[in-house]
N, C-alpha and C positions, 0 to 999 in steps of 0.2 A: 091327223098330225102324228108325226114319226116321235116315238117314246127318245130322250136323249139317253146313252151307253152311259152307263156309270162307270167312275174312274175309279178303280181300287187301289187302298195301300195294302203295304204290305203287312201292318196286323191286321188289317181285314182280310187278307187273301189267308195267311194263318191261323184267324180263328174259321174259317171255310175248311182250310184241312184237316183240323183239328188234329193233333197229336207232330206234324210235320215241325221240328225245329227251324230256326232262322237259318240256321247255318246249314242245313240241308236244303230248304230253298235257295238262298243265293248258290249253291255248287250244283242243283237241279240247271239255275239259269246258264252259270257257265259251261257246265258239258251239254246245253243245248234240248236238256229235258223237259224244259218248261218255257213258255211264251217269255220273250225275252221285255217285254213293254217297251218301255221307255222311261228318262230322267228327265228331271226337271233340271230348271238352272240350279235349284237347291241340292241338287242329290240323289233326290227322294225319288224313290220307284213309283212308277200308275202304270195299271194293266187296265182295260176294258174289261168288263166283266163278260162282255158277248166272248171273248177271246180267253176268259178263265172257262167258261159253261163249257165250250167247243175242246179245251183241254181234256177238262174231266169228260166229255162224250166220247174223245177219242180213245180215252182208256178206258171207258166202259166194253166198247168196241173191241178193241185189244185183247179184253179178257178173254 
């Protein structure tokens, strides 16, 4: 059986960066630097975490 993708917020995707401001993430998301997720009907942001790992791999990459 397939493990189900966990849904991130965004203080959990911020204590993952650790040191990254709010406000530097949401302007990462609008000039398109960072996985855009998705909103809920509430507002609220959820990213996959398969789709944060594969971020941070691709800047590993990058370096």
């Amino acid at each position: 059986m397939k493990k189900k993708d966990e849904l991130m917020t965004v203080p959990e995707i911020l204590e993952e960066l650790r040191g990254v401001s709010e406000r530097t993430f949401y302007r990462w998301r609008e000039i398109g630097k960072f996985p855009a997720g998705f909103r809920l009907p509430n507002g609220d942001i959820r990213l996959y975490r398969s789709e944060f790992e594969a971020w941070l791999e691709s800047l590993r990459r990058a370096a």
